[in-house]
MDAnalysis code that builds the backbone (N, CA, C; Angstrom):
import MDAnalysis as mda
import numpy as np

u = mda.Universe.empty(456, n_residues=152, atom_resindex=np.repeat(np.arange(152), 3), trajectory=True)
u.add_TopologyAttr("name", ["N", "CA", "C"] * 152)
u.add_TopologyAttr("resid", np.arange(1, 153))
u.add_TopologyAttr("resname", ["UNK", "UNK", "UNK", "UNK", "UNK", "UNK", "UNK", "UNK", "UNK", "UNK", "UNK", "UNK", "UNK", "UNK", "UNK", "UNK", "UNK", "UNK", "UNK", "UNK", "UNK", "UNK", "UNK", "UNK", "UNK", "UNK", "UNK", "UNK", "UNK", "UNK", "UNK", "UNK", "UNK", "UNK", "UNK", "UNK", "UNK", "UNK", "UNK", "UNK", "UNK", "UNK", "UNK", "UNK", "UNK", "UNK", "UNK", "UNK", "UNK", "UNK", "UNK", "UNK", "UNK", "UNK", "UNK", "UNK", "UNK", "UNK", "UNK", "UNK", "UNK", "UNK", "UNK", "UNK", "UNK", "UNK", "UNK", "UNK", "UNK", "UNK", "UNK", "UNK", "UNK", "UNK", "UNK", "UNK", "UNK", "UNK", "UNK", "UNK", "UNK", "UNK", "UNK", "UNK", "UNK", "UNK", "UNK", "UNK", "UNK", "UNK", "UNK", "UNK", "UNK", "UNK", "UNK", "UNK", "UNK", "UNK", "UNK", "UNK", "UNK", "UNK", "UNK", "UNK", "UNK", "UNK", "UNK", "UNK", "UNK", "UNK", "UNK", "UNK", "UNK", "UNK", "UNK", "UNK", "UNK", "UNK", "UNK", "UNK", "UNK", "UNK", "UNK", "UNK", "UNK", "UNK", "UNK", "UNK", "UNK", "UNK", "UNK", "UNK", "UNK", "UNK", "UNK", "UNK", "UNK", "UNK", "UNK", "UNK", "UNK", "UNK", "UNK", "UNK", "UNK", "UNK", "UNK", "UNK", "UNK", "UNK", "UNK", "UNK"])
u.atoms.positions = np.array([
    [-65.875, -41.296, 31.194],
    [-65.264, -40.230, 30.438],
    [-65.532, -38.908, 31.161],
    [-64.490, -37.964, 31.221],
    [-64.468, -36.682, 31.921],
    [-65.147, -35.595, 30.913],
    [-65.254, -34.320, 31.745],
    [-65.408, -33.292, 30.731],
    [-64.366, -33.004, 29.537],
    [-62.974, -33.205, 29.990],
    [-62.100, -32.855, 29.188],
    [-61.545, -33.618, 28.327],
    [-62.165, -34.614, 28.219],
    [-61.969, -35.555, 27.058],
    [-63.177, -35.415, 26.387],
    [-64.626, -35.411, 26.951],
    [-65.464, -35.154, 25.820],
    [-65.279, -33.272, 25.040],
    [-64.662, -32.533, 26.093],
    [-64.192, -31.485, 25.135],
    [-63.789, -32.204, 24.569],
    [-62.300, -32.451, 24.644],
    [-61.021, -32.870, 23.438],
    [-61.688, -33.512, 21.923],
    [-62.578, -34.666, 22.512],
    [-63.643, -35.467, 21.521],
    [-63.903, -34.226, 20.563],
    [-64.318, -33.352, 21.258],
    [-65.635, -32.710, 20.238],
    [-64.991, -31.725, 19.291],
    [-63.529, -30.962, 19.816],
    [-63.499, -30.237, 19.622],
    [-62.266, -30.865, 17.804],
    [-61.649, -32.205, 18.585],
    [-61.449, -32.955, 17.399],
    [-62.033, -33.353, 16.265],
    [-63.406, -33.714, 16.639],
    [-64.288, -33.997, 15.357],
    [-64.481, -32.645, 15.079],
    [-64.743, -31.374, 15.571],
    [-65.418, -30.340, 14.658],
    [-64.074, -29.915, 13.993],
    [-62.805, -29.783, 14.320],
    [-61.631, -29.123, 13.684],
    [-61.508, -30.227, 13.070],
    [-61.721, -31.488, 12.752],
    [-61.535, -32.963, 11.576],
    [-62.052, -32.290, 10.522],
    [-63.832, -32.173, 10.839],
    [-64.843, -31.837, 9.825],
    [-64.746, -30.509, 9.234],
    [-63.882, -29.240, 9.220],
    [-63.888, -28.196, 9.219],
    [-62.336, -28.569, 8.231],
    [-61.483, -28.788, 8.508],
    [-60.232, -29.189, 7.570],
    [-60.229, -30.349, 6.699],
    [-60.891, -31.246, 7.080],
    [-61.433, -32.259, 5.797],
    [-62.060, -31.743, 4.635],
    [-63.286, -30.567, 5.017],
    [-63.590, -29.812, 3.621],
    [-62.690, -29.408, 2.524],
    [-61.069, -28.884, 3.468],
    [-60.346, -28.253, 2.533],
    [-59.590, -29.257, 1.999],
    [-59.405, -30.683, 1.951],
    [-58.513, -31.685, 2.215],
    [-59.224, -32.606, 1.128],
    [-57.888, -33.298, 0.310],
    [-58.368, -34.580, -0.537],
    [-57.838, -35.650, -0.075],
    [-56.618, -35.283, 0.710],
    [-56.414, -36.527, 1.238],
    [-56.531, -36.669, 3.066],
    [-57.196, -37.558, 3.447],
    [-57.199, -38.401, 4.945],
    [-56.111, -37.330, 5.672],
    [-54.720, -38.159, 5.521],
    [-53.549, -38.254, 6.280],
    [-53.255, -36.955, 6.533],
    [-53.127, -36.287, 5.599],
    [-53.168, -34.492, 5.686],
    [-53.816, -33.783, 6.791],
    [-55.120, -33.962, 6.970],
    [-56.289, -33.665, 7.232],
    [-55.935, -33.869, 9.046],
    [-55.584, -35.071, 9.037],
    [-55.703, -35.712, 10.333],
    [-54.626, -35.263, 11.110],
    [-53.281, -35.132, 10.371],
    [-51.928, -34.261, 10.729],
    [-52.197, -32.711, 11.024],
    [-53.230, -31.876, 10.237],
    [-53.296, -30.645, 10.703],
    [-54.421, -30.434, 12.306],
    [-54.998, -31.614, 12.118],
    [-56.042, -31.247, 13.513],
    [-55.040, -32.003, 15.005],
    [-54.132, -32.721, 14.456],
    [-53.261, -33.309, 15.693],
    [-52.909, -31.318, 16.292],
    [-51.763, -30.906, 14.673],
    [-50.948, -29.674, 14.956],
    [-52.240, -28.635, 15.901],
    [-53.254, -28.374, 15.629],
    [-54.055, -27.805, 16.215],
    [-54.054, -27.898, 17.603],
    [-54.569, -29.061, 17.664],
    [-54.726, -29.681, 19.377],
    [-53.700, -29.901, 20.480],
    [-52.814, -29.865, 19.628],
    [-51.932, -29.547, 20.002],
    [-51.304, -27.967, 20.616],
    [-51.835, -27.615, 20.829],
    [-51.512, -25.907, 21.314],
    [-52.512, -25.434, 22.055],
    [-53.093, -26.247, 22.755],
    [-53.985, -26.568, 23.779],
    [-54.809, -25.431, 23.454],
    [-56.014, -25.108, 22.730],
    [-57.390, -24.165, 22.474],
    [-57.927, -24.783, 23.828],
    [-58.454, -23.752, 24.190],
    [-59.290, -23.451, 25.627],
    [-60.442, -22.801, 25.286],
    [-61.692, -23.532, 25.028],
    [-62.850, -22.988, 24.606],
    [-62.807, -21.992, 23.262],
    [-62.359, -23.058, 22.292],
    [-62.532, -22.157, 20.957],
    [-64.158, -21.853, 20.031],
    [-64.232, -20.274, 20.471],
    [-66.087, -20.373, 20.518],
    [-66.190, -19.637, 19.088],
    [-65.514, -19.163, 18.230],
    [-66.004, -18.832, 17.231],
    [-64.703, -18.932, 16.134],
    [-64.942, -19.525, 14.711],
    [-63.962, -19.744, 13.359],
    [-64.343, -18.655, 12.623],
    [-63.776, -18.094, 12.184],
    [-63.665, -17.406, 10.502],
    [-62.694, -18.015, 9.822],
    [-63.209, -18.193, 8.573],
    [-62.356, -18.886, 7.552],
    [-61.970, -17.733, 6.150],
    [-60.680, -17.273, 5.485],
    [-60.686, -16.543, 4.539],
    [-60.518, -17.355, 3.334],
    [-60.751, -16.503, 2.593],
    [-60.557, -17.755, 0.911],
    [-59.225, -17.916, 0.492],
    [-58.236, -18.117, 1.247],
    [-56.758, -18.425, 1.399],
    [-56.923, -20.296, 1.919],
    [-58.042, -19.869, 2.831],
    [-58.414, -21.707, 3.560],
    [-57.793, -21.330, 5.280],
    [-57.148, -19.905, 5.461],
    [-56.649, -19.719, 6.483],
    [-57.957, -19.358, 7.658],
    [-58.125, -19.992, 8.737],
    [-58.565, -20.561, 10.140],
    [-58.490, -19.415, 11.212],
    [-59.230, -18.301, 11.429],
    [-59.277, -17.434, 12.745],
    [-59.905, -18.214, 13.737],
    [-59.450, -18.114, 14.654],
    [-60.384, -18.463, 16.467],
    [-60.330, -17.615, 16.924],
    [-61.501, -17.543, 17.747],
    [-61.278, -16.764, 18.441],
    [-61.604, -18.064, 20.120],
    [-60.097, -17.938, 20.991],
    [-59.893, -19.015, 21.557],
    [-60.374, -18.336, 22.836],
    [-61.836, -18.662, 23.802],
    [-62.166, -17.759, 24.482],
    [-61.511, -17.462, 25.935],
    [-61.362, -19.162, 26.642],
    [-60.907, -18.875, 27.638],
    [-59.254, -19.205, 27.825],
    [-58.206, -18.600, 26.763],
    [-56.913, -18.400, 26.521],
    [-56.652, -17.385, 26.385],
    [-58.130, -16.264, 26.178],
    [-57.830, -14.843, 25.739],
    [-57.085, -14.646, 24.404],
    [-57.138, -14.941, 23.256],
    [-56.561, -14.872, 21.995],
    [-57.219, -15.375, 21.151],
    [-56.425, -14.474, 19.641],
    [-57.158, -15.121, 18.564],
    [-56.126, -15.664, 17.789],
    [-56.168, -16.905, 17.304],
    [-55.381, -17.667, 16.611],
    [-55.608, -17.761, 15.337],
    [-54.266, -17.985, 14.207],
    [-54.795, -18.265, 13.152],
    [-54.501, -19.671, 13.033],
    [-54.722, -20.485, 11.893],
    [-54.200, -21.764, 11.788],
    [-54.172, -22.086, 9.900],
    [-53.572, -21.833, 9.693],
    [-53.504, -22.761, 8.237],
    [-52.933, -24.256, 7.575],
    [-54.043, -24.072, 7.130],
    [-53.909, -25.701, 6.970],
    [-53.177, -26.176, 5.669],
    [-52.719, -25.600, 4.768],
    [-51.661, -25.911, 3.936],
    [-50.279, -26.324, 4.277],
    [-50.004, -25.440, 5.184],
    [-48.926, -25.314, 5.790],
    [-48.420, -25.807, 7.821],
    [-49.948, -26.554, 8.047],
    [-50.242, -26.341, 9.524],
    [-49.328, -25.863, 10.363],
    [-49.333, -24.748, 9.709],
    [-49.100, -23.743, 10.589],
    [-50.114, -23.092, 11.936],
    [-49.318, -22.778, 12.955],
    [-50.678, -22.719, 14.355],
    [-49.577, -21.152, 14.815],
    [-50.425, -20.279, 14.953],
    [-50.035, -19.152, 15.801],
    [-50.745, -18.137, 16.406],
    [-50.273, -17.785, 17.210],
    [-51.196, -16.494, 17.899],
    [-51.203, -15.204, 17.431],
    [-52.455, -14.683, 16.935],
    [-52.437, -13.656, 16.183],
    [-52.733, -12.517, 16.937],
    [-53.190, -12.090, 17.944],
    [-53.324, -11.331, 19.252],
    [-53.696, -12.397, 20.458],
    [-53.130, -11.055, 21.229],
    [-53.555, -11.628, 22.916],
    [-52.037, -12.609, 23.495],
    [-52.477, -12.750, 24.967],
    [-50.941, -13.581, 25.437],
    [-51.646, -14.790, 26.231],
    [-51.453, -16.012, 25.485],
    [-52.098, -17.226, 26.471],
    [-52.424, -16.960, 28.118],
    [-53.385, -17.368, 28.689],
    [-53.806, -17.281, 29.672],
    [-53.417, -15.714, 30.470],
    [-53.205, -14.710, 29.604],
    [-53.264, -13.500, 30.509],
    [-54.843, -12.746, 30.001],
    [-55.186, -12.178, 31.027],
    [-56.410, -11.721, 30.900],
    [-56.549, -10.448, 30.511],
    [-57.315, -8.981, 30.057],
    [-57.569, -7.750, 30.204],
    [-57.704, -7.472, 29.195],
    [-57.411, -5.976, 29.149],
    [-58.267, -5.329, 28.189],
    [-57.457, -4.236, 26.910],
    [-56.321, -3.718, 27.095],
    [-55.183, -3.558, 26.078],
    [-55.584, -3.636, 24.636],
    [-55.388, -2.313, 24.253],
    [-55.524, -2.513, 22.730],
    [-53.768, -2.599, 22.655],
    [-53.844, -2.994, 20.814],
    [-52.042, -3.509, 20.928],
    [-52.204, -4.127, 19.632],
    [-50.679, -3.921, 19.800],
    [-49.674, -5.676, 18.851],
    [-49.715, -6.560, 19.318],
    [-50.347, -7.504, 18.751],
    [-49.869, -9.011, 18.973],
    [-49.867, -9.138, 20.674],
    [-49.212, -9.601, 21.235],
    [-49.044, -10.258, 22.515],
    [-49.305, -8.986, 23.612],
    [-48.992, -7.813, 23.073],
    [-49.479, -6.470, 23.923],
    [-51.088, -6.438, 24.126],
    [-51.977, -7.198, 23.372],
    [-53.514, -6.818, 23.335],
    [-53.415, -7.872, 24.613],
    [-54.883, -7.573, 24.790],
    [-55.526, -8.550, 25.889],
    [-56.867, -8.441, 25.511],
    [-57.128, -9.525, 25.924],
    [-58.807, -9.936, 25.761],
    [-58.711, -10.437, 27.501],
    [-60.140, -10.716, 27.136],
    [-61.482, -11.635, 28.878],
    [-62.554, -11.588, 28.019],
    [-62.830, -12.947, 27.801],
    [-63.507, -13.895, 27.469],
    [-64.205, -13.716, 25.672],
    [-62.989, -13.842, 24.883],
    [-63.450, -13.650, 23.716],
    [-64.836, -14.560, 23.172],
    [-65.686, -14.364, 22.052],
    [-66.575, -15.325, 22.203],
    [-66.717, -15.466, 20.191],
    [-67.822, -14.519, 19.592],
    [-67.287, -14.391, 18.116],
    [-66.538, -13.929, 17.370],
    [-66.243, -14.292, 16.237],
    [-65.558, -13.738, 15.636],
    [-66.048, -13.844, 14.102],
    [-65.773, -12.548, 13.027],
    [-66.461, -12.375, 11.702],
    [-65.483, -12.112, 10.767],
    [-64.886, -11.987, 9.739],
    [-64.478, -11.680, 8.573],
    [-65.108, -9.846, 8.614],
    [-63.835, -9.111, 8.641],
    [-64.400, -7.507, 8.365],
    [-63.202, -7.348, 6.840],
    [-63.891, -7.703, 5.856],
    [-63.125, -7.573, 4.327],
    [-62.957, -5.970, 3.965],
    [-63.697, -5.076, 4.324],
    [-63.479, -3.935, 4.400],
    [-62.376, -2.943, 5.104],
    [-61.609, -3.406, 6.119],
    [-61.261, -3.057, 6.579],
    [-59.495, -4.211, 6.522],
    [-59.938, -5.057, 6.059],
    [-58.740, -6.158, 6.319],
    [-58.982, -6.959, 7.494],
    [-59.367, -7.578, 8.324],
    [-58.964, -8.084, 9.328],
    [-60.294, -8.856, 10.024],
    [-60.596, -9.050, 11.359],
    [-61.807, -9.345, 12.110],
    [-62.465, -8.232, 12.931],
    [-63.402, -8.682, 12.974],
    [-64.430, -8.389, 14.651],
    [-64.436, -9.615, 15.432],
    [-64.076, -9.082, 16.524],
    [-64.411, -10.071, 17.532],
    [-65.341, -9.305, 18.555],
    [-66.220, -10.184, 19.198],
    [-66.539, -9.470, 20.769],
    [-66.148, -10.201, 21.974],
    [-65.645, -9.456, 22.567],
    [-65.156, -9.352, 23.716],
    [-65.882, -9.175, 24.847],
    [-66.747, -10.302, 25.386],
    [-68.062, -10.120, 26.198],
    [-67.506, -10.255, 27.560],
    [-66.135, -10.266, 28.244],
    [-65.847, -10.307, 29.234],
    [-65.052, -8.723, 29.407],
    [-65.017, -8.123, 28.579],
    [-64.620, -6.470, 28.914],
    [-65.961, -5.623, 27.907],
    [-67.024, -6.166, 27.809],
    [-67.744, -5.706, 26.801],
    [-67.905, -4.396, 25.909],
    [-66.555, -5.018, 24.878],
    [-66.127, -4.302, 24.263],
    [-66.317, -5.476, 22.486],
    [-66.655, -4.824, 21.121],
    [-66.609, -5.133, 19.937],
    [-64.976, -4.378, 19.364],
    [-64.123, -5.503, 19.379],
    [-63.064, -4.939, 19.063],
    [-62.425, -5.287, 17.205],
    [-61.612, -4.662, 16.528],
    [-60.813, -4.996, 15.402],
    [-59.878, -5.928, 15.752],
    [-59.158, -6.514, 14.894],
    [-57.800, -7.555, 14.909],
    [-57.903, -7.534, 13.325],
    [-56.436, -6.622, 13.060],
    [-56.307, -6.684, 11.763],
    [-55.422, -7.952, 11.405],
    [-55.100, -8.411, 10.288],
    [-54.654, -9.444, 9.623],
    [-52.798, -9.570, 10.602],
    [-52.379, -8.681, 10.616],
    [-51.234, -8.542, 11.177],
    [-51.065, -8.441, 13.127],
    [-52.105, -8.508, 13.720],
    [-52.299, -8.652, 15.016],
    [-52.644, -7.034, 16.028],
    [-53.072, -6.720, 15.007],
    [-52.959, -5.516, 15.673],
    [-54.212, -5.018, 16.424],
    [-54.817, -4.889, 17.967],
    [-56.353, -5.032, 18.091],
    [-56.240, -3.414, 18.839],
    [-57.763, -2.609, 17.940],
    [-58.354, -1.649, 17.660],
    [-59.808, -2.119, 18.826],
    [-60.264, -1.311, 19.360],
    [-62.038, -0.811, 19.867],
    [-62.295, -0.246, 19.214],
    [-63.748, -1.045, 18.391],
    [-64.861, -0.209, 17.891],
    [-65.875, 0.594, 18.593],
    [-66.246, -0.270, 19.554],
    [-67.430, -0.004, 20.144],
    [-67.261, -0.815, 21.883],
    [-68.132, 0.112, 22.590],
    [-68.345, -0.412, 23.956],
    [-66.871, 0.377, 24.997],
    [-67.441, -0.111, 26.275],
    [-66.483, 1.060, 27.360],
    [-66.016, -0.651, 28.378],
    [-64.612, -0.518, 28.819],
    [-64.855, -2.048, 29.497],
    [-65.491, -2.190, 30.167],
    [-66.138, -3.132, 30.765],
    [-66.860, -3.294, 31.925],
    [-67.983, -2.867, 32.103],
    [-68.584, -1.869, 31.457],
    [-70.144, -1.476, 31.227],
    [-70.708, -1.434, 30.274],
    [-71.604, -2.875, 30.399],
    [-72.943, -3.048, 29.624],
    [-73.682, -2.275, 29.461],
    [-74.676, -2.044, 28.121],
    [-75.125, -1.287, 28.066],
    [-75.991, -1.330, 26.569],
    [-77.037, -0.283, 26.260],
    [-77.437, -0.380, 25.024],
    [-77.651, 0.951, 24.780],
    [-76.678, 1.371, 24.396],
    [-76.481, 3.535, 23.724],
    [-75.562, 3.291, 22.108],
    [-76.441, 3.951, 21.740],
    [-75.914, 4.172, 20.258],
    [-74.765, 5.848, 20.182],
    [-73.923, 5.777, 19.364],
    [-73.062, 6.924, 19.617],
    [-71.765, 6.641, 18.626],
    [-70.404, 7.241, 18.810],
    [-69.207, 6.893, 18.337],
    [-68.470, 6.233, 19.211],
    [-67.299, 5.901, 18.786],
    [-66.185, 4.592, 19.558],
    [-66.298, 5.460, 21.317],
    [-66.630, 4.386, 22.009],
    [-65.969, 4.476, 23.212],
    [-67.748, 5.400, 23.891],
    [-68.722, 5.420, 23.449],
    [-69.760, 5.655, 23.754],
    [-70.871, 4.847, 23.651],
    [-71.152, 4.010, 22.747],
    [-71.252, 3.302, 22.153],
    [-71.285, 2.069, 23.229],
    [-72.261, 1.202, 23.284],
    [-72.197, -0.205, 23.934],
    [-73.680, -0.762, 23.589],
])
């Protein structure tokens, strides 16, 4: 067995076990993690889940964050443009990420945090795709406290 089948393996059982919670029946369950895997996730390193049952990724090395709902398995890209890289705040397919990694529920604001540890930047992604910088400058690490864009 290769690496990319024990990905595929793993990443099947954890998106099984993660939509089975929301699921009474099997067949359902098993149909939304096909639709998933189907849209080839490339290192999906962090989920937020909202109390809708709706599915954020943040998909790291595709550069995007996806949503996925499982009522409807529905699969789409909620920022970022498959395999393009950088740093772009934006709409939808205008943002860019390098190398997304978590991602959190920001209920205050509507939308996520993600960080963005390959432009090290803590960015927004509101519910509608729209990605905001909170914090951090690209490309320089750092530990300074301050306002947006000083800040890392």
């Amino acid at each position: 067995m290769n690496n990319l089948s024990l990905s595929r393996m793993t990443q099947r059982a954890l998106l099984g076990l993660v939509l089975a919670l929301g699921f009474t029946g099997g067949l359902r369950a098993q149909v939304s993690v096909d639709s998933v895997l189907a849209t080839n996730l490339l290192e999906p390193v962090g989920v937020a889940a909202t109390s809708d049952g709706a599915l954020y990724v943040s998909d790291g090395a595709n550069y995007r964050v996806v949503r996925f709902s499982p009522a409807s398995a529905e699969f789409r890209v909620l920022a970022g443009l498959t395999g393009v890289e950088g740093s772009s705040e934006g709409a939808n397919t205008r943002a860019r990420f390098k190398q997304l990694e978590g991602i959190v529920l920001d209920p205050v604001r509507g939308g996520l945090v993600v960080a963005d540890s390959g432009n090290q930047l803590i960015r927004f992604v509101s519910f509608d795709g729209v990605v905001t910088n909170l914090a951090g400058r690209v490309g320089q690490p750092g530990a300074e406290d301050g306002p947006k864009g000083v800040a890392r």
